[in-house]
PyMOL CGO cylinders between C-alpha atoms (Angstrom):
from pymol import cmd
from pymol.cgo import CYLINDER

trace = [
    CYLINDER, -11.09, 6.34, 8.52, -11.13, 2.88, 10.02, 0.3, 1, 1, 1, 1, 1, 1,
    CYLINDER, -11.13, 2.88, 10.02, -8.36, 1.81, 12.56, 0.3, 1, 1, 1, 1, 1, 1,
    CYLINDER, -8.36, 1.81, 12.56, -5.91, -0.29, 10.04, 0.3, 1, 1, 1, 1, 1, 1,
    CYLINDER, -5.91, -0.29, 10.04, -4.69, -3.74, 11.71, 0.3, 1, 1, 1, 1, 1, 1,
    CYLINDER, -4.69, -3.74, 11.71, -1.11, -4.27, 11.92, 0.3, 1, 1, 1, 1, 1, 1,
    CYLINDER, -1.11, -4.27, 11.92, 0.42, -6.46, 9.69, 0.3, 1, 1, 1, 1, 1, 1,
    CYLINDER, 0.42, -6.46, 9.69, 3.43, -8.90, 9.30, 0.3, 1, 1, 1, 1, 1, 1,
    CYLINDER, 3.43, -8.90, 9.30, 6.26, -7.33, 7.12, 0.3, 1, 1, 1, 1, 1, 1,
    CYLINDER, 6.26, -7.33, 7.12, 6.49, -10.11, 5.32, 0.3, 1, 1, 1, 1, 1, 1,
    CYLINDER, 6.49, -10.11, 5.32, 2.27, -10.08, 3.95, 0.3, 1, 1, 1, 1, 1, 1,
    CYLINDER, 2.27, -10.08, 3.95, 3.44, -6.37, 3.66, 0.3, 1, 1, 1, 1, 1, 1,
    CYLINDER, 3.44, -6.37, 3.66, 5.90, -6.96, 1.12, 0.3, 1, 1, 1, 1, 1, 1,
    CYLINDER, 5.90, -6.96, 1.12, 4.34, -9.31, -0.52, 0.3, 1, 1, 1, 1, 1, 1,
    CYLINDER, 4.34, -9.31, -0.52, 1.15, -6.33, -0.99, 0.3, 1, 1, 1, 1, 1, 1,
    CYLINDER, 1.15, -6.33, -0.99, 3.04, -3.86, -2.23, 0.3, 1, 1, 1, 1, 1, 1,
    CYLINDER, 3.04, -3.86, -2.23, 5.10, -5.78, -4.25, 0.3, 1, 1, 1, 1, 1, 1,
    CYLINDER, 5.10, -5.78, -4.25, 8.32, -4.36, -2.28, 0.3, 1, 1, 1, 1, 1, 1,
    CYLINDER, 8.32, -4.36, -2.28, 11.33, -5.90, -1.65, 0.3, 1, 1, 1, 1, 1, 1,
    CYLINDER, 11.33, -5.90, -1.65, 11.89, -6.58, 2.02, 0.3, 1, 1, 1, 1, 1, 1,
    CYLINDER, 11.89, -6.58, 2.02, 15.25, -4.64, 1.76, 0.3, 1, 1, 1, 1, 1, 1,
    CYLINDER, 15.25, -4.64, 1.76, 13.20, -1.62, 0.04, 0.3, 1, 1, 1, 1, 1, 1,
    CYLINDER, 13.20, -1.62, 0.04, 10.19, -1.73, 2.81, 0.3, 1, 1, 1, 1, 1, 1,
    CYLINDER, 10.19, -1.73, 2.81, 12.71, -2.05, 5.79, 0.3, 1, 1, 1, 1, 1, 1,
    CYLINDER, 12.71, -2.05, 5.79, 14.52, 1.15, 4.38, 0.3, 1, 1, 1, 1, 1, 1,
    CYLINDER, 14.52, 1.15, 4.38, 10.73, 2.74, 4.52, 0.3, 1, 1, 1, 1, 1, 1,
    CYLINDER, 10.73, 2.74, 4.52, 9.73, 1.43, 7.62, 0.3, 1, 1, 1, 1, 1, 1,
    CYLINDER, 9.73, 1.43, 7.62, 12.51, 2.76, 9.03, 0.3, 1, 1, 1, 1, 1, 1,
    CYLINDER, 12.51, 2.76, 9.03, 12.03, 6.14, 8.14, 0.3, 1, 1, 1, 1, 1, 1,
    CYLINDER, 12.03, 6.14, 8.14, 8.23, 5.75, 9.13, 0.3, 1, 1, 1, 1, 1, 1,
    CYLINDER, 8.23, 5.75, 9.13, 9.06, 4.80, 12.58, 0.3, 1, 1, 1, 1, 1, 1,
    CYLINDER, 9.06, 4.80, 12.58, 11.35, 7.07, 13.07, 0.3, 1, 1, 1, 1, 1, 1,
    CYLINDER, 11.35, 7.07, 13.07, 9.39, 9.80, 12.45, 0.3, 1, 1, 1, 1, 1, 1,
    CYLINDER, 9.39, 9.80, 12.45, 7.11, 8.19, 14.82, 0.3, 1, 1, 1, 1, 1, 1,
    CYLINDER, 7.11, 8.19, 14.82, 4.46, 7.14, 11.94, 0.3, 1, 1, 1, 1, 1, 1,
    CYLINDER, 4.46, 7.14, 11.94, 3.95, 3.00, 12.95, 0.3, 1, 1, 1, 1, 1, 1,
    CYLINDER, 3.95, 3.00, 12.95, 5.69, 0.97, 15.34, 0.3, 1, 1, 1, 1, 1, 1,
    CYLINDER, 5.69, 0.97, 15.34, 6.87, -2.40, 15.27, 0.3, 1, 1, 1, 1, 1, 1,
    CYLINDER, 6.87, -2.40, 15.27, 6.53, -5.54, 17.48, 0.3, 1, 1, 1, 1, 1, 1,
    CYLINDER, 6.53, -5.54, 17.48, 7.30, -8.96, 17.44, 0.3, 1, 1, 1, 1, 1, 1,
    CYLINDER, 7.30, -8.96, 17.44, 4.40, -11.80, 17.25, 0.3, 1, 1, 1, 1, 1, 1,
    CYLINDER, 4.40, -11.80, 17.25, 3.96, -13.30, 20.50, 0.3, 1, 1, 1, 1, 1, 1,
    CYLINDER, 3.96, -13.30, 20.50, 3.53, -16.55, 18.64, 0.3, 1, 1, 1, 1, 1, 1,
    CYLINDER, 3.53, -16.55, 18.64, 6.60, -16.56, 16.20, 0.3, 1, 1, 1, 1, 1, 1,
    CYLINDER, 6.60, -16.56, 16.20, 9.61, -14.65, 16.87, 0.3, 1, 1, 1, 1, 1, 1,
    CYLINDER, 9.61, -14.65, 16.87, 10.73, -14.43, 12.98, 0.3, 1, 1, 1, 1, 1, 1,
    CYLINDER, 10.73, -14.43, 12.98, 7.29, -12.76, 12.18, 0.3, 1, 1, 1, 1, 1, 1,
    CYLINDER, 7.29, -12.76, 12.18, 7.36, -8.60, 12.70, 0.3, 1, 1, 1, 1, 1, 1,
    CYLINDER, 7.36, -8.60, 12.70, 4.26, -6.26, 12.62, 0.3, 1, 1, 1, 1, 1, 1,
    CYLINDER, 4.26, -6.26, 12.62, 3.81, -2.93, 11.70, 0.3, 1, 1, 1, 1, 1, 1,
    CYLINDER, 3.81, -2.93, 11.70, 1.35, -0.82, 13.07, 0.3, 1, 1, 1, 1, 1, 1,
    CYLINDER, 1.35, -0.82, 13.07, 0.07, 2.81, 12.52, 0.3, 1, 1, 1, 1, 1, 1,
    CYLINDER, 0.07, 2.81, 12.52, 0.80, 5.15, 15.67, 0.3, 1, 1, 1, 1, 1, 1,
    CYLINDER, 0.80, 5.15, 15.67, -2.01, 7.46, 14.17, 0.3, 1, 1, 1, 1, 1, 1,
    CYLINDER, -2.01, 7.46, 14.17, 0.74, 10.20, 14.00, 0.3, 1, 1, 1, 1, 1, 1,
    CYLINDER, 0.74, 10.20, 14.00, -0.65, 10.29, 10.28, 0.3, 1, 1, 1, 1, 1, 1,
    CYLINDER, -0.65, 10.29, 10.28, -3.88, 11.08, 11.09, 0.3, 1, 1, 1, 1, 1, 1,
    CYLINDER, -3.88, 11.08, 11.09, -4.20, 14.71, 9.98, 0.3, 1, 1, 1, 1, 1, 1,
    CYLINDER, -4.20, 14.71, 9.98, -2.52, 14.01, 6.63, 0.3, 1, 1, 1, 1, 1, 1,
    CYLINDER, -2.52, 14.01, 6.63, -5.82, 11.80, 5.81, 0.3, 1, 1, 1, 1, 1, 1,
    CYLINDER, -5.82, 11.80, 5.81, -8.00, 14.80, 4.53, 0.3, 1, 1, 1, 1, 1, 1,
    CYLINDER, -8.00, 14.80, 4.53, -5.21, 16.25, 2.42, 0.3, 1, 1, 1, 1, 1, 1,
    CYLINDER, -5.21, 16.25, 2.42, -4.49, 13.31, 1.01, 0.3, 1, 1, 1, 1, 1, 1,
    CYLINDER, -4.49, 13.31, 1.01, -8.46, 12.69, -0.15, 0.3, 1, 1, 1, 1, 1, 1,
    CYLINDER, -8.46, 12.69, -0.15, -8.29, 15.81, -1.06, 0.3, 1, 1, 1, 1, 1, 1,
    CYLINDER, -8.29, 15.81, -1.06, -4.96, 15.55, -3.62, 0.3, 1, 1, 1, 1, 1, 1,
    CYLINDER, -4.96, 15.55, -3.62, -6.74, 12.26, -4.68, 0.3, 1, 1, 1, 1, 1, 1,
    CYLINDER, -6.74, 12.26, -4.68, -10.18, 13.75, -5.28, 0.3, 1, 1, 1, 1, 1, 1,
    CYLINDER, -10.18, 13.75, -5.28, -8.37, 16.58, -7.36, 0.3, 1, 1, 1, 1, 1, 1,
    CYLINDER, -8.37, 16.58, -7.36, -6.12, 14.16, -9.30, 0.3, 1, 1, 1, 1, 1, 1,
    CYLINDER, -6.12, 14.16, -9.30, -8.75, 11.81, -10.75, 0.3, 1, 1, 1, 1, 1, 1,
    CYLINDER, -8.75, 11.81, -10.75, -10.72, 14.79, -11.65, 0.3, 1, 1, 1, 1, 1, 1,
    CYLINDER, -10.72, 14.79, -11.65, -7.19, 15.56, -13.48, 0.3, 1, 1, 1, 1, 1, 1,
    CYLINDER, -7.19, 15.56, -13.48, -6.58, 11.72, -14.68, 0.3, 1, 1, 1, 1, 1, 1,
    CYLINDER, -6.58, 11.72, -14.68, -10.54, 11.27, -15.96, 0.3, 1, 1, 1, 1, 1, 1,
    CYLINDER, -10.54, 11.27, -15.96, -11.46, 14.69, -17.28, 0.3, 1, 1, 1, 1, 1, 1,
    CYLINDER, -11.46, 14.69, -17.28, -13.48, 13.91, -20.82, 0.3, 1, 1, 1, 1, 1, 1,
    CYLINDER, -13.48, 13.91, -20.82, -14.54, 10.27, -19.62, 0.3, 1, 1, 1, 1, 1, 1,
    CYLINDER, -14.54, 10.27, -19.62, -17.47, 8.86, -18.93, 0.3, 1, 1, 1, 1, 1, 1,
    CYLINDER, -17.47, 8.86, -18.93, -18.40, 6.63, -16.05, 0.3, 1, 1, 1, 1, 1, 1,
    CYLINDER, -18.40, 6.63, -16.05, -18.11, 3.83, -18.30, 0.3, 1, 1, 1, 1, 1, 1,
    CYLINDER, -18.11, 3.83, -18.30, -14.99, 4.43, -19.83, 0.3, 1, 1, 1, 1, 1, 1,
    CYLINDER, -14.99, 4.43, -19.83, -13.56, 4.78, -16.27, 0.3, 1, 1, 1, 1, 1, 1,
    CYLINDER, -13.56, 4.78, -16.27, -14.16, 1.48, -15.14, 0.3, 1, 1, 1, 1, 1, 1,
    CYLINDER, -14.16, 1.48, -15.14, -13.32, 0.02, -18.69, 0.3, 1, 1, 1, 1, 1, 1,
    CYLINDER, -13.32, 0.02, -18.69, -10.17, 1.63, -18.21, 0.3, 1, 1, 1, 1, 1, 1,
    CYLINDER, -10.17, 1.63, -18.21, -9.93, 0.55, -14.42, 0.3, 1, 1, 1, 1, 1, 1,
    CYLINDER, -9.93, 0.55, -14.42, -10.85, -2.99, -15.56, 0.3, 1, 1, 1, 1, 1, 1,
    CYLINDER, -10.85, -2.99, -15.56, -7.68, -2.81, -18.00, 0.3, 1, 1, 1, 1, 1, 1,
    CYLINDER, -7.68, -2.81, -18.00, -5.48, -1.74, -15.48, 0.3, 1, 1, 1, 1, 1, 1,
    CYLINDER, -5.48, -1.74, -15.48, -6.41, -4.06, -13.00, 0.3, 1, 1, 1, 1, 1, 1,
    CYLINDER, -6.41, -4.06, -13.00, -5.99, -6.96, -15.87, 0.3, 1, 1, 1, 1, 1, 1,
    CYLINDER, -5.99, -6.96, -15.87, -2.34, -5.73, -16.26, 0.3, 1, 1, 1, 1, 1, 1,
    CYLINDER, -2.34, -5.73, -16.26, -1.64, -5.40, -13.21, 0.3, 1, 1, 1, 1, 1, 1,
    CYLINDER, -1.64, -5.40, -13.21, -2.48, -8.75, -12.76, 0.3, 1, 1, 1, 1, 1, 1,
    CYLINDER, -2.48, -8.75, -12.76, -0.38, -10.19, -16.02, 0.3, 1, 1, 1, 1, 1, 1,
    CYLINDER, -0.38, -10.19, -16.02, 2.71, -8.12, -14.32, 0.3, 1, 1, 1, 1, 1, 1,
    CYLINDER, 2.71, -8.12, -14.32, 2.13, -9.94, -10.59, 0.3, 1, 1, 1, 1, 1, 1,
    CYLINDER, 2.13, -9.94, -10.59, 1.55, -13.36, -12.34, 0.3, 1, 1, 1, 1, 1, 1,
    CYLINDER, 1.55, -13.36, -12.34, 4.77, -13.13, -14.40, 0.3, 1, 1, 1, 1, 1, 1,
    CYLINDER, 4.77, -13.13, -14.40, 6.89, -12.30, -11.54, 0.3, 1, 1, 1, 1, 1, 1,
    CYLINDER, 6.89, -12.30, -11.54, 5.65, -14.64, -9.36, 0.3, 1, 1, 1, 1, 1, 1,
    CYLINDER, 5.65, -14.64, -9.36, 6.64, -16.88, -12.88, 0.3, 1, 1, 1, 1, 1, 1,
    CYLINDER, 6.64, -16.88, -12.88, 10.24, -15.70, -12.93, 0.3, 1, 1, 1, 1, 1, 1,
    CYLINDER, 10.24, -15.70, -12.93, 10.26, -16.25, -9.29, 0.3, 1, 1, 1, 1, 1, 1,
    CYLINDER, 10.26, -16.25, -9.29, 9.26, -19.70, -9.05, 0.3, 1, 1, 1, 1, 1, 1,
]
cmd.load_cgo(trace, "trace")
């Protein structure tokens, strides 16, 4: 797998759709475990990144594995086409959910 850039918490949050409380209780778990690291942005002191220590490495394979087996699981019966009809849904609510709480939020 590629080398994954670190990122702001804030952009993090805002990906995930996790509260900053919630991802700071994660984060903290992560990096003290020794899973990513945090440091401050040399150009703005408020801004945080996260970044991978590579720790998780190993767990990569097993986890495309689980996911390999699972969608075999999820789209048993389907066709190709129904897949991505039913991908394309799912993205399209997905999208109605992030648009109405960035509504609320506003």
């Amino acid at each position: 797998m590629t080398r994954v850039p670190p990122i702001s918490i804030g952009i993090l949050a805002r990906e995930t759709q996790l509260s900053k409380p919630t991802l700071t209780i994660m984060l903290n778990r992560l990096e003290k475990n020794g899973y990513v690291k945090r440091f401050p942005s040399e150009t703005d002191h408020r801004v945080v990144f996260i970044e991978s220590t590579g720790k998780d490495k190993h767990l990569e394979k097993l986890y495309a594995d689980i996911a390999d087996k699972m969608s075999k699981i999820f789209y048993k019966g389907f066709s190709p086409k129904e897949i991505d009809q039913f991908e394309n849904c799912l993205a399209r609510i997905l999208n109605n959910l992030i648009g109405n709480s960035h509504e609320n939020h506003s």
